[in-house]
C-alpha atoms as one frame of an Amber mdcrd trajectory, in Angstrom:
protein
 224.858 151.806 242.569 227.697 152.362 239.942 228.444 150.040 237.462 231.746
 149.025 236.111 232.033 150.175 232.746 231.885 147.199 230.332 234.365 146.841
 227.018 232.907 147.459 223.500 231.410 144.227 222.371 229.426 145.317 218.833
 230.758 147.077 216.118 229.485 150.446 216.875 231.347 153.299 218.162 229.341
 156.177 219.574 229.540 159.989 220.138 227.684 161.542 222.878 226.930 165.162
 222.196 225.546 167.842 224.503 224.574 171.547 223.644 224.962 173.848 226.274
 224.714 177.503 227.177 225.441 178.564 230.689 224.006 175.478 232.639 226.970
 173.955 234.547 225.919 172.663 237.439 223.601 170.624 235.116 225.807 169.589
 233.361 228.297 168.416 235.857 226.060 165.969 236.704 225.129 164.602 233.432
 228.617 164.299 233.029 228.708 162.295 235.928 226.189 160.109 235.086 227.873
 159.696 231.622 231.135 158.390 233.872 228.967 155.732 235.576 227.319 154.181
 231.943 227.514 150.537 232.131 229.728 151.007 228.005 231.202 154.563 227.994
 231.033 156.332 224.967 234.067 156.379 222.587 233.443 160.467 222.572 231.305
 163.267 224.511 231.406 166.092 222.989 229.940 169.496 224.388 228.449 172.049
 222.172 229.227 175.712 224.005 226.505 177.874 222.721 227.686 181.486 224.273
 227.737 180.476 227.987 229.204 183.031 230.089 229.428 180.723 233.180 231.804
 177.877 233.820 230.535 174.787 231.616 233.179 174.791 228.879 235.195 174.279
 232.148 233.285 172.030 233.651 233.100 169.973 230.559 236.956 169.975 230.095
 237.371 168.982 233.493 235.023 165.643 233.245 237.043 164.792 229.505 234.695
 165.822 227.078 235.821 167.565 224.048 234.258 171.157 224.175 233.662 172.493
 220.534 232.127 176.151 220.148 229.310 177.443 217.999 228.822 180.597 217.927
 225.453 180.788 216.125 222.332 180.584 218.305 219.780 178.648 219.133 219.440
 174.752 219.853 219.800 173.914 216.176 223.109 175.061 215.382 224.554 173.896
 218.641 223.249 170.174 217.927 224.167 170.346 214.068 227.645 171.676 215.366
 228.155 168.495 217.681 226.432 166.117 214.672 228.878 167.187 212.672 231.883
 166.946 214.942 230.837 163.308 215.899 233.308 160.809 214.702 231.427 157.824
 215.879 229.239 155.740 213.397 226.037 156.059 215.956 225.526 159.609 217.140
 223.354 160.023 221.213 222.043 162.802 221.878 220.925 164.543 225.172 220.469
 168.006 227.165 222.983 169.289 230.011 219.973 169.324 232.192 219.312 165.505
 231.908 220.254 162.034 233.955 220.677 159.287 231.947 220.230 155.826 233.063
 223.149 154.142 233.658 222.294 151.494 230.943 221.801 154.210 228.507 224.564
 153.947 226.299 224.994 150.386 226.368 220.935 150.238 225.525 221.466 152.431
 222.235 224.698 151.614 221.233 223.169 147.152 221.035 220.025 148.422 219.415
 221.483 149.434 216.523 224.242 146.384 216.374 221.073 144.598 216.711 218.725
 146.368 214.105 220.800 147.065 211.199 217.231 148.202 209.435 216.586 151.391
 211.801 217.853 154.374 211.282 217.148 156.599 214.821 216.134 155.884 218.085
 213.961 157.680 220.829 213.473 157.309 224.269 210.978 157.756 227.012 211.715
 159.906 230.121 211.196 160.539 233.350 211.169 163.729 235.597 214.033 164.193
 238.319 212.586 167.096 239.790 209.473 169.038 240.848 206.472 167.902 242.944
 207.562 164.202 243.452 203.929 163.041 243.199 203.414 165.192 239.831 206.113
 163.619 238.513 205.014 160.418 236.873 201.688 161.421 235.792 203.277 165.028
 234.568 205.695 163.159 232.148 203.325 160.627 230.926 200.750 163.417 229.857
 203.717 165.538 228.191 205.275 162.615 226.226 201.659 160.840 225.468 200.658
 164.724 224.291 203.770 164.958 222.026 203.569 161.629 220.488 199.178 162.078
 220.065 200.291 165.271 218.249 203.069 164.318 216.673 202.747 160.679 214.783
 200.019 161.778 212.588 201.511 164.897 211.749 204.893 162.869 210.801 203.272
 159.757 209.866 206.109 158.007 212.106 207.380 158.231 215.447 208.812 161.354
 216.338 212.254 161.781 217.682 213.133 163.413 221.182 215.795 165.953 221.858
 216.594 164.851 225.381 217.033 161.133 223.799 217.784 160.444 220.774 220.130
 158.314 219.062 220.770 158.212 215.114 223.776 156.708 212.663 225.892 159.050
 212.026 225.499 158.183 207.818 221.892 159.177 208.578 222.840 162.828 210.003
 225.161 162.727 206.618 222.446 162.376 204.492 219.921 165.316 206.263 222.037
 167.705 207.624 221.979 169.783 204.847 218.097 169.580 204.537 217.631 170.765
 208.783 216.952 174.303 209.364 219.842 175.032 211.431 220.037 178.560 211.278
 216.225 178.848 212.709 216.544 179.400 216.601 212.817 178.931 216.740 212.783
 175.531 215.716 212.707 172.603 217.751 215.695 170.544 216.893 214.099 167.601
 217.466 211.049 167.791 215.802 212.733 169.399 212.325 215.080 166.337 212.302
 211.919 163.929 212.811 210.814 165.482 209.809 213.604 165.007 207.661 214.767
 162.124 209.167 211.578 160.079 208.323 212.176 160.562 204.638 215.744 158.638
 204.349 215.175 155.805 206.963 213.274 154.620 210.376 212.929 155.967 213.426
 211.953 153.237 216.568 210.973 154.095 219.785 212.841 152.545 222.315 210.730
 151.875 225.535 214.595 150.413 227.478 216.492 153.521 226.794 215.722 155.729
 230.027 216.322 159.287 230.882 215.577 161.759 233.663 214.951 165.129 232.572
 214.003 168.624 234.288 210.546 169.989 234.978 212.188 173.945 234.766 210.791
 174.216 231.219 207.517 173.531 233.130 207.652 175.926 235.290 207.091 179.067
 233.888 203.925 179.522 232.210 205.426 182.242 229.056 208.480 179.776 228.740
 205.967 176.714 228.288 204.053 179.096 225.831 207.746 179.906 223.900 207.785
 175.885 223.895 204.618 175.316 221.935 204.889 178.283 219.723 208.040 176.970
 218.486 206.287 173.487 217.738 203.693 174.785 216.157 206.337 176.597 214.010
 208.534 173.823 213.446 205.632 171.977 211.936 204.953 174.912 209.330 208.291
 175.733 208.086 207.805 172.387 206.608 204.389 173.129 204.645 202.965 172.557
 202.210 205.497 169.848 200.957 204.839 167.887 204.836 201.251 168.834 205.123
 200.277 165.615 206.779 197.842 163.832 203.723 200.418 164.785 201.540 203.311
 163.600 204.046 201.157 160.155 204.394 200.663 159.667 200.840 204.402 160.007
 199.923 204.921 157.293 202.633 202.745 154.965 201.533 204.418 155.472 197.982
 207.783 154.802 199.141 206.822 152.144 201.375 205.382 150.314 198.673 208.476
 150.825 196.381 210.285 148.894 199.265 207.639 146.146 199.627 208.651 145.505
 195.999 211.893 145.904 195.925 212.309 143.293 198.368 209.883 140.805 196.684
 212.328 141.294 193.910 215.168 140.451 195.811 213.903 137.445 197.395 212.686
 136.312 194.033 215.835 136.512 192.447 217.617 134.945 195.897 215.140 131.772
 195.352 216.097 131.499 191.223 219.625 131.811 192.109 219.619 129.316 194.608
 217.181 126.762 192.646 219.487 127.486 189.164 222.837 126.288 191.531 221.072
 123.370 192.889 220.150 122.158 189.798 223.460 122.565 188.394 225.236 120.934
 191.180 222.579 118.024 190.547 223.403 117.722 186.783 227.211 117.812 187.772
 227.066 115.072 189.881
C-alpha cells in the first residue's frame, strides 16, 4: 500500500545518501521505495563509485542528485555523500536495500524528539533468499554483530544499511574516519569515532529490508569478516576495549557532574529570584 507523502512537521531537514557502484536494478527500487516514504527526504543523494552500468542514470531519472567519487571503496563513497549532505540529519542506506515506508518519517521524529542522541541504527530484515531462512538468518547476523560489537565499542554499534546521524556530528568526525581504507567497514569505523563525541541509540521502529547476496558466497562472507576484524585493529591500541571502557566511564562521569552543576546552579538561581521578588513585594 503507498502512502501519501506527509509535509515536514519538525525542524529537521534530512539527506538521504546512497553509495553505489554498478547495482542499478537495486537501486531502482530503493529509489522507489524512497518515492513511497510516508515524509520524503528534503535530498537523496547517490554516491557513483566507478559503476560502469546504468545507475548514475537510473538515479538521475528517479531525482536524486548523483555526485561522483572517484576513490574506492565504501568509505570514500559514504564520506563523499556525508559531506555533500546539506540537511541537518544525515540517513544512510545501501542501493541493495528496501526501506520501510515509515523510514524516513521514523528517523527524521527521533531526533526532533531526542535532542540528546547523536546517531541512530536500525534493525533489518532479509528480502530475499530461502523465505524460511530469512527471519532466523537475520536475527543470528544482527544478534552476532551487536554480541561482538557492544563490548568491543562499549556502545551500540552503528549499521551501514541504516543509519541515521546529525549532520554537526559527521562535522565533528569526518576528519578522524579512515576514508581512504577500502578495507574498512564504514560502519563500524564511524561507530568507533562516533561514540567518542555523542550517542548512538538503537532504534527497534526504523525498518529495513536488505539482501542475503553478501551471504551467499562463502569467500565474499570471509572478505566480510576479515574486514571487521580489521576495522577493529586499525583502531588499537588507543580503542583496545578496557582502555575504550575506561575512557567512557571517565567522560561519562565528567557529564554526570557537569549536569549536577547545572542543576545546582538552576535551583540557586531560581531560589535567589524568588526571594528577591518576595523582599520586593
Amino acid at each position: 500500500m503507498t502512502h501519501p507523502a506527509a509535509p515536514r512537521t519538525g525542524a529537521s531537514t534530512v539527506s538521504v545518501v546512497i553509495p553505489v557502484k554498478d547495482d542499478d536494478r537495486a537501486l531502482r527500487r530503493c529509489l522507489d521505495m524512497l518515492a513511497k516514504q510516508t515524509r520524503t527526504a528534503d535530498e537523496i543523494i547517490v554516491v557513483d563509485n566507478g559503476s560502469s552500468d546504468a545507475s548514475a542514470l537510473v538515479a538521475r531519472d528517479a531525482g536524486a542528485r548523483v555526485v561522483r567519487c572517484e576513490r574506492p571503496g565504501i568509505p570514500a563513497a559514504s564520506a563523499t555523500g556525508y559531506d555533500a549532505a546539506s540537511g541537518d540529519v544525515i540517513l544512510r542506506l545501501d542501493a541493495d536495500c528496501v526501506p520501510a515506508s515509515t523510514w524516513v518519517d521514523t528517523m527524521t521524529d527521533a531526533f526532533d524528539r531526542r535532542p540528546d542522541v547523536d546517531a541512530f541504527t536500525g534493525h533489518a530484515r532479509f528480502v530475499d533468499g530461502p523465505r524460511v531462512l530469512r527471519t532466523v538468518l537475520a536475527a543470528m547476523y544482527l544478534g552476532f554483530f551487536g554480541l561482538v560489537m557492544v563490548p568491543t565499542l562499549g556502545h551500540a554499534p552503528l549499521f551501514g544499511s541504516n543509519l541515521a546521524m546529525r549532520a554537526s556530528t559527521w562535522r565533528a568526525v569526518r576528519d578522524a574516519v579512515h576514508q581512504d581504507d577500502p578495507e574498512v567497514h564504514d560502519d563500524i569505523d564511524l561507530a568507533f569515532h562516533m561514540g567518542d563525541v555523542g550517542r548512538i541509540r538503537y532504534l527497534p521502529r526504523a525498518g529495513m529490508g536488505i539482501s542475503m547476496r553478501p551471504f551467499g558466497d562463502a569467500r565474499s562472507f570471509a572478505r566480510r569478516i576479515a574486514m571487521g576484524f580489521r576495522t577493529v585493529i586499525v583502531h588499537w591500541p588507543r580503542d583496545f576495549p578496557p582502555k575504550r571502557w575506561a575512557r567512557r566511564m571517565r567522560a561519562a562521569r565528567r557529564m554526570r557532574a557537569a549536569r549536577r552543576i547545572r542543576t545546582v546552579g538552576a535551583e540557586r538561581a531560581s531560589s535567589q529570584g524568588v526571594g528577591f521578588a518576595q523582599r520586593s513585594g
